[in-house]
Structure formats: C-alpha cells, structure tokens
N, C-alpha and C positions, 0 to 999 in steps of 0.2 A: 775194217770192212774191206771187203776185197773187190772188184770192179773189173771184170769182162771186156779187155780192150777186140777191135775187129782181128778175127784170125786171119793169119798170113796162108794161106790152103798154096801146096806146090804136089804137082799131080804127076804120077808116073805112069806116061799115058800105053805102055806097052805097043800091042799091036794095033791100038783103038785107032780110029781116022779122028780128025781136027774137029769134027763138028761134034763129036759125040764127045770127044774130049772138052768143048766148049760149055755144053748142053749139062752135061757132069757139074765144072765147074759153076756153071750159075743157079746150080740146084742146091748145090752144098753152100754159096752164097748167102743165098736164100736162108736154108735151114741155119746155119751156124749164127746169124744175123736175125733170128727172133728167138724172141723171148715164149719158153714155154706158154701155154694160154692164153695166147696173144689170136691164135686163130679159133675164127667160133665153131669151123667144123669140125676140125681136130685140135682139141686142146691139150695133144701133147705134143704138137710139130714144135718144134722149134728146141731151143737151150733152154735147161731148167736154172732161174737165178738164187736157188736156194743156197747156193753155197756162199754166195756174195759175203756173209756173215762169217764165215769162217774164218780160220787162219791161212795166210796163203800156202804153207805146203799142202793143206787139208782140202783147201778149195781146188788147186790144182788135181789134186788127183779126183775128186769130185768130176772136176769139169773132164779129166781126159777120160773115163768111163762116159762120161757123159757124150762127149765126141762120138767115141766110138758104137756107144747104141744106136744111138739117133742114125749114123749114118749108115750102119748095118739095115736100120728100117728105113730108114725115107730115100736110100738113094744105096739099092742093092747089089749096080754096078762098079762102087767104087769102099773099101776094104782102107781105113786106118792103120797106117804101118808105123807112124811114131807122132808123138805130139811133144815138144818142145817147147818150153818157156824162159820170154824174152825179158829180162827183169829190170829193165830199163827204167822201169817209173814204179818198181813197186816199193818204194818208200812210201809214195803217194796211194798205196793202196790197189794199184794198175798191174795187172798181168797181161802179158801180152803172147796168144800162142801161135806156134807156129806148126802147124798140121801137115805132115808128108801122106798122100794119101796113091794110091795104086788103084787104076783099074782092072776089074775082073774076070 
C-alpha cells in the first residue's frame, strides 16, 4: 500500500507580484491536501487516493497525472512543470512528492 506524504510545491513565480504568488500557493495547499470527495460541493476537488493500492512506480505516475489535472482545473493560473519523488520512507510505503510548478 502506497501512502501520499504532504507535497513539497516550489513555485516559479515569473513576472507574478508576491501576493498572487502567495494566493497561488495556498490554493494548491488546499487542493494537493484533500482527499478527492472530501468536499460536498465538489466531490472531485481535491487528490484522488485510489492509487494508494498500488505499486509505487504505478501509484506515482497515477498521482503526477493526478497533480497535474487537478491543478490545470482548480487553479488555472499555475501550470505543473515536474513532479519529483522523494523516497525517503518508501520502504514504509511513503512517497513523498516534490511538485515545481510555474505561474502563467
């Protein structure tokens, strides 16, 4: 079983100003920190944990499609440019990703 550690999010804020570069980061926060159908008015905000079962190369590539829809819809200003996995604890079943993301 595979287990969704907090993503690392490192923002490449271009020509953005600070607050909107702020305003970004704690949306993607947000989003990357729930669990698909967790919210009742949109029950597909959030990470889907379907993959959690998987193997972790399988889960991994799962989840960075997964990254990258989600953040295409819920937060149009900012564009996934690599997702990166930290394999620190994945004996224990732990993926830990690390998300470079670009404003657009």
């Amino acid at each position: 079983m595979t287990d969704i550690m907090e993503p690392e999010i490192l923002i490449d804020a271009g020509e953005a100003d600070e607050s909107t570069v702020q305003e970004v980061y704690r949306n993607l926060r947000v989003l990357y920190g729930t669990r698909a159908g967790e919210q009742a008015l949109d029950r597909d905000f959030g990470i889907s944990q379907l993959s959690v079962d998987a193997p972790s190369p399988e889960a991994e590539a799962e989840f960075t499609a997964e990254f990258v829809k989600k953040t295409q819809r819920y937060e149009p200003r900012a564009r996934v440019t690599r997702v990166d996995w930290i394999n620190g604890e994945r004996e224990n079943g732990n993926v830990h990703p690390r998300l470079e993301v670009e404003l657009v």
